[in-house]
N, C-alpha and C positions, 0 to 999 in steps of 0.2 A: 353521146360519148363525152359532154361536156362534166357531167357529172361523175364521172371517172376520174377524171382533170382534178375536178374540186375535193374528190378524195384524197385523190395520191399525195395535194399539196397539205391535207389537212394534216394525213399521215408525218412527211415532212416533218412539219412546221413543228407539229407534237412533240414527237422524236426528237428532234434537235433540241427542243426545250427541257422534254427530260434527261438527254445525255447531258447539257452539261447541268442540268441541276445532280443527278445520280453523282458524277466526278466529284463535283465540286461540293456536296454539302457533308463529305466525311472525310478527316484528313486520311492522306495517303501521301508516296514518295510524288514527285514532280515526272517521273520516268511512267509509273503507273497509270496518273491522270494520263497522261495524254495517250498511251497506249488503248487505255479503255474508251477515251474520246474517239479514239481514231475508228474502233472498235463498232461502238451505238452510231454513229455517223454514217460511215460504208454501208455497215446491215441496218436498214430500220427494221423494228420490230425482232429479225434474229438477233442484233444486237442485246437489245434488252432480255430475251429470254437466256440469252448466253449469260450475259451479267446478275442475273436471279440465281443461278445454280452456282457461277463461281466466282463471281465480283462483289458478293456483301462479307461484312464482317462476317467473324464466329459467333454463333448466337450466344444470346445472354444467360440463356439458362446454360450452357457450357461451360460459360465463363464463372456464373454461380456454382455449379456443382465442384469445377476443379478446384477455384483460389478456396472454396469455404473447409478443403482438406486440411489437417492440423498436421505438422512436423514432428508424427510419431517416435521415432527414434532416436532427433535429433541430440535429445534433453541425452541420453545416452553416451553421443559420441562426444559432447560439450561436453561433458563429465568424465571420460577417459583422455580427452584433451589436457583437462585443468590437470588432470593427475600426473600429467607427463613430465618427468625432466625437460632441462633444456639440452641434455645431450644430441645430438643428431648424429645420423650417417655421414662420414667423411665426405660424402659424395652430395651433398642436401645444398640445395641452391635458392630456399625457399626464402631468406632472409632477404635476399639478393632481388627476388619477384615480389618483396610486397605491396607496390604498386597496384603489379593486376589480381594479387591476393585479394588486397582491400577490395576492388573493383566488383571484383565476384562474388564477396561476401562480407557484401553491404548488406543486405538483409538481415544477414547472422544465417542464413539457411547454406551454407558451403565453406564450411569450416578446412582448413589443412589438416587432413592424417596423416600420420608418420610410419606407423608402424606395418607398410604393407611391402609383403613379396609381391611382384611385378612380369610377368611371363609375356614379352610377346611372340605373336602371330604373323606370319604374311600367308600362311599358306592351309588352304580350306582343309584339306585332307589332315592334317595334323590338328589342327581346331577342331573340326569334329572330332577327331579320335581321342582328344584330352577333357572336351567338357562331358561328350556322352561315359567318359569314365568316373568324370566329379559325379555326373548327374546319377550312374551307377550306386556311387558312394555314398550317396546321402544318407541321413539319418530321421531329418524331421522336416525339413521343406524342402519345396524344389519350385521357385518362382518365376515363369520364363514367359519375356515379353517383344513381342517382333514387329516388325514394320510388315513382313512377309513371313508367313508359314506355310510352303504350300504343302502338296497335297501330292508329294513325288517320291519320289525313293527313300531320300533322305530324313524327308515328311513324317512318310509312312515310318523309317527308322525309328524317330525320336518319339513320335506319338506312343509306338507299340511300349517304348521302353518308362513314358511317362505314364502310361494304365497299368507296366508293370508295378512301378513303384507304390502308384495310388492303392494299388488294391496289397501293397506291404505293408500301410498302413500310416503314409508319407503324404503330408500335405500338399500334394500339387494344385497349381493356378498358373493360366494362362491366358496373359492378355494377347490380343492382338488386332489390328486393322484391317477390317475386311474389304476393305479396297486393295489391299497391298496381298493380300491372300487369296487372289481366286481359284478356287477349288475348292479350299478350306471351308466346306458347308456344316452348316447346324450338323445334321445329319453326321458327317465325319466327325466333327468333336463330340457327339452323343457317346461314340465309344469311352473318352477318357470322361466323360460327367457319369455315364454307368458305373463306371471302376471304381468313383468317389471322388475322383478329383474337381474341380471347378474352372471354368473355363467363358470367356466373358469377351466380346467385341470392343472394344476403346470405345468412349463413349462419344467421339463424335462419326461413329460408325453409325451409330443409330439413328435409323430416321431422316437419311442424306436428302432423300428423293423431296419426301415431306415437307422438310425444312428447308428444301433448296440450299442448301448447303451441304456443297459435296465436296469441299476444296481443301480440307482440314486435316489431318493427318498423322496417324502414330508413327514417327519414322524410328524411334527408338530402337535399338536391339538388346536388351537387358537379359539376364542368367543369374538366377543368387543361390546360391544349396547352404542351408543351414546357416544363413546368416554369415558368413565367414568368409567361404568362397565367391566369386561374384564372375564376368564375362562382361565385357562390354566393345563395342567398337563399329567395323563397316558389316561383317558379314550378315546376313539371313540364314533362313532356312532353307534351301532351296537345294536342287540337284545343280543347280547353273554358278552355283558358289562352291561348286566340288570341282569343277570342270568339266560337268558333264555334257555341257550345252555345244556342236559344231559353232556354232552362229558367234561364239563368245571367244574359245578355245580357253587356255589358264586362262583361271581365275585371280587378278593380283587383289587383296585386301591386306586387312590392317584391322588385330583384334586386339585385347589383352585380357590376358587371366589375371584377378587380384586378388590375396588373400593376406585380410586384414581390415583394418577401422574403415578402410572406403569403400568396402563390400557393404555395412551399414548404412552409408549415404544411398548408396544404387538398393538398396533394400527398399531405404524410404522412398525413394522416387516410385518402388512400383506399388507400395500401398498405396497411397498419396492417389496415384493413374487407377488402380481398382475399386478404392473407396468412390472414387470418382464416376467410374463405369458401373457399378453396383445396380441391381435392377429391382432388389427387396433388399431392406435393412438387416436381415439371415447372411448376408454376404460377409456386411461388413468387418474389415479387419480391425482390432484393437491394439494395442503396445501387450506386447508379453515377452519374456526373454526368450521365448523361442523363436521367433522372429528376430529379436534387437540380443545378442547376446553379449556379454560385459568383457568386449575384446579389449584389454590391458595395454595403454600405449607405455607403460613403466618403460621398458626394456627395449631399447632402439639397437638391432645390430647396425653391421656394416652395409648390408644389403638390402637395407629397409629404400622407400621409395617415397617421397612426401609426395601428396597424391591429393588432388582439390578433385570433387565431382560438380559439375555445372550440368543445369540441365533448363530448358528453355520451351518457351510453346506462345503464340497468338492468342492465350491468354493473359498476355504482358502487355503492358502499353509502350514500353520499349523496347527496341531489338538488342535485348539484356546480352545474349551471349555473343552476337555481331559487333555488339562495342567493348565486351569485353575482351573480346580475340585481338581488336584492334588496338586494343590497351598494351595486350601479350607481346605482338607482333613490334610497336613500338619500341619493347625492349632491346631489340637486336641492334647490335653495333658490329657485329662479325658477318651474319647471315641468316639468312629467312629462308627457308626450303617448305614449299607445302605439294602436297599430292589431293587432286580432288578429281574425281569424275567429270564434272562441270566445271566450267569456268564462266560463269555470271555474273562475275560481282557487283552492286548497286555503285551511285557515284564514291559513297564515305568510302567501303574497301578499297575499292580503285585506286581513290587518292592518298589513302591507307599506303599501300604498295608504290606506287610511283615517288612516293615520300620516302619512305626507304631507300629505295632504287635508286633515287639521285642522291643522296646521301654519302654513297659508298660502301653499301652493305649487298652483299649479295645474296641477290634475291633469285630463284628458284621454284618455278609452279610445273610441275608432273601433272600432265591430261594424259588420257587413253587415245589409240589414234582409231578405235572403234566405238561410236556413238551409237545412242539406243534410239536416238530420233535426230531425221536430217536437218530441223529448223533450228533446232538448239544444239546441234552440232556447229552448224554454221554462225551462229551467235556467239557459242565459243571462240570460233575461231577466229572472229573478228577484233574479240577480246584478249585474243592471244598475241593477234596481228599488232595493234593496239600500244600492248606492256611490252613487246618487243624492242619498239620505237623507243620507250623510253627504258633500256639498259636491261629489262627484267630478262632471265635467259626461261625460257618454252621450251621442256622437253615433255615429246609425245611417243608414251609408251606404247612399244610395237609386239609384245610378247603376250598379247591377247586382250583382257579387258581389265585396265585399273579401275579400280572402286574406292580404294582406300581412300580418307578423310583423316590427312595426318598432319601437324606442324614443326616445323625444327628452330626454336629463336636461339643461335648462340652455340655453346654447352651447353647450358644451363636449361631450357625447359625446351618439354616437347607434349603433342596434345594426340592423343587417338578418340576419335569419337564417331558420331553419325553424320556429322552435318558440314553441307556441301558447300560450296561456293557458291552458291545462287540464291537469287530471291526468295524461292520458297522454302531453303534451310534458313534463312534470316527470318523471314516472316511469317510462313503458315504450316510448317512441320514441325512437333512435337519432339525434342532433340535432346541429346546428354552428349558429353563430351567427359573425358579423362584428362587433367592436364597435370604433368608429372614437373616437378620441382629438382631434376637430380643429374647430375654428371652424366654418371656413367651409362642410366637408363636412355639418357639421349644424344648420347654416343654410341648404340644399337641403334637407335633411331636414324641415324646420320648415315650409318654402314649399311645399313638395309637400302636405303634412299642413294649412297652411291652404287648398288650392286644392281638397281631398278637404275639406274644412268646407260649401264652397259648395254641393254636393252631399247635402251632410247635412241631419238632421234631429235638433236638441239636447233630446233626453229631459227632460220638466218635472217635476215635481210633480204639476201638475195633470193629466196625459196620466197617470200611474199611478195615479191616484185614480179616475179613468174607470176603469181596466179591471175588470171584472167578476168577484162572486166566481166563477164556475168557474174563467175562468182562473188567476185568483191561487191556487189550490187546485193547478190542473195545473202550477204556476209549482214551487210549494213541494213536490209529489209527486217533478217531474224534480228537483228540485234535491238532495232528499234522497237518491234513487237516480243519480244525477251519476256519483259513482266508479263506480258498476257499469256505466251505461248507456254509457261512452266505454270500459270494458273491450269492451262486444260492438260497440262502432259503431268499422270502421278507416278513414275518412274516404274510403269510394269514391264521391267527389261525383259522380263519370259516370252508377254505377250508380240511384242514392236519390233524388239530389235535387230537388224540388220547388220552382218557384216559391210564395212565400208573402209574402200584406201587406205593405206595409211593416210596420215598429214603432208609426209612428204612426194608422193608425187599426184596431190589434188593441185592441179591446173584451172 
């Protein structure tokens, strides 16, 4: 039995030596390493095979395929740019943001448009029934790209009506994550590639198992018709973003319809992800005006919306649009209001927010008080527990399940997009954001966000002090394995998720 002994210790000794060389020979946050240490340590051996599939970077050849995309349409909207008076919307507060303007578009790749009508969203039902009408409308493309498309009602809905189009004669393409779509099989999309349309997995969909890397992720939601119209924000595709789902009941999100010069930015973004995903050079898309069309920023009404697109992925070696938020967010001197699903933020946001908060700006983060997973529920809530402490006010929406991913700094700007409060919208999900420059646009934004108050419940003092040492222990357990626990959990709310408590009476 001796030699059992002298196994187990070799095992060990191995182990230990490769956890921390694995941690420590690639950078990562300080919160990570040691999650991942704690990780290869506890498990030998499961350790390391867990950190193979979801602890290494994005591969290289990923990272090659995507950065070597060109800025198709850009040369386009820089050119309807230069063209523009310097007249603006009465309502235009872009002058005022060019701080995190500049911040954004330092590359030159996220230019300011002017010239766009502006529609929001809170509510699935009405979102579907306006874009399956744009998407009715179309003329010459219809380009539509999701984190989830399943394979449900709704699914079924939008498919039937994209093989109609295909087969009218209308360029359809459709990206999407096959992680975030299950159901959504070859087989199912075969119908819309019969019809003539085109239809393609994000490309780090492919080859997960292979590659062991499975951690990577389209969480975008993009819509563009003809170049002109565009959709972007929280929602999917799914029956459970209609309210169909018991286990969710409403659905709360946050979308916006755009029509105008920053429909060409979210156009380029989804060439750019296809040209990317392409699997024969037959695919590939090229610049032509039916795509990029010569939308005129000459003529600025009253109700025009200056409108920056950002869009972000772990193929950056910065957390590009996590510092630019933080840029955003600086701006406020009145108040900071955001709604996220998650509340994770790494230590920069954290100090981000508590930097404000002592400030004298009031600060404002909307969670759901139904989580899709109890470990990162509980991470949240510690995080909630946390900002409480220091002045931020915690309300936890009780009117079914928030989603939305919205910002409010001020008057003056507000952001809809996809990307959450957590680690892996900072660092390993594929992300766009809206960020609107305009009074009045974010003054809907603010009324919408006091109307989701009424429905809330504002986190006290006293309601944290109630809760019990086990949980404050499960609070501070998920919090510290956070980074890892949102490595393995990829947000398949259809599959997982649970109704649970409100926030207010978990004890």
């Amino acid at each position: 039995m001796l030699w059992l002994h002298d196994i187990a210790r070799i095992i060990i000794i191995t182990n230990t030596i490769l956890a921390f060389y694995i941690v420590f020979h690639r950078r990562r946050s300080v919160s990570t390493t040691w999650a991942w240490l704690i990780i290869l340590l506890v498990l030998p051996i499961i350790g390391l095979i867990l950190y193979a599939f979801f602890g290494r970077g994005i591969s290289q050849e990923n990272i090659f395929a995507i950065n070597k995309q060109h800025h198709l349409g850009l040369r386009n909207v820089q050119k309807a740019i230069a063209k523009a008076p310097k007249k603006i919307s009465p309502s235009d507060t872009s002058n005022k943001g060019k701080i995190a303007i500049n911040f954004f578009n330092k590359d030159g790749y996220s230019p300011v448009t002017k010239n766009n009508h502006v529609t929001l969203y809170s509510d699935g039902k009405e979102m579907f029934r306006d874009m399956i009408k744009d998407i009715k409308n179309a003329k010459e493309t219809v380009n539509v790209e999701f984190y989830t498309f399943y394979n449900d009602d709704i699914g079924n809905q939008i498919l039937d009506l994209l093989i109609k189009k295909a087969r009218e004669g209308i360029q359809v393409r459709v990206i999407y994550d096959a992680w975030g779509s299950q159901g959504a099989t070859k087989t199912w999309f075969d119908q819309l590639r019969d019809a003539g349309g085109q239809v393609l997995p994000f490309i780090t969909s492919r080859n997960m198992i292979t590659r062991y890397r499975i951690n990577y992720h389209l969480h975008r939601k993009i819509v563009i018709i003809d170049g002109r119209i565009s959709w972007t924000g929280g929602f999917n595709i799914g029956d459970q973003y209609l309210g169909r789902k018991k286990k969710f009941g409403y659905w709360r999100d946050s979308h916006v319809r755009i029509v105008g010069s920053a429909s060409l930015l979210l156009q380029e973004r989804f060439v750019m992800d296809w040209n990317a995903s392409i699997q024969n050079d037959e695919q590939i898309i090229t610049f032509n005006e039916m795509f990029f069309p010569d939308l005129d920023e000459h003529d600025i009404t009253p109700g025009d919306v200056a409108t920056q697109i950002i869009s972000d992925g772990p193929d950056r070696y910065e957390p590009y649009m996590r510092n630019g938020m933080m840029r955003l967010m600086l701006l406020a001197r009145k108040r900071l209001w955001i709604q996220t699903p998650y509340l994770i933020p790494d230590d920069a946001m954290f100090a981000t927010w508590q930097t404000i908060a002592s400030s004298g700006v009031d600060v404002r983060i909307m969670i759901p008080s139904m989580p899709d997973h109890p470990f990162i529920y509980r991470a949240s809530q510690w995080y909630a527990n946390e900002l409480t402490r220091y002045g931020v006010k915690i309300y936890i929406y009780n009117n079914g399940f928030l989603h939305a991913k919205t910002t409010i700094i001020d008057d003056k700007y507000s952001t809809v997009g996809s990307m959450n409060q957590d680690y892996r919208s900072y660092d390993l999900n594929f992300e766009d954001i809206a960020v609107f420059y305009d009074k009045k646009f974010t003054q809907e934004m603010a009324e919408t966000f006091k109307k989701d108050m009424e429905n809330s419940t504002l986190l006290t003092k006293e309601m944290i002090a109630n809760q019990g040492r086990y949980l404050r222990t499960l609070q501070s357990f998920s919090r510290m394995l956070s980074p890892i626990l949102l490595l393995f959990w990829h947000q398949n709310l259809d599959a997982d998720a649970k109704p649970q408590l409100p926030y207010s009476l978990l004890r």
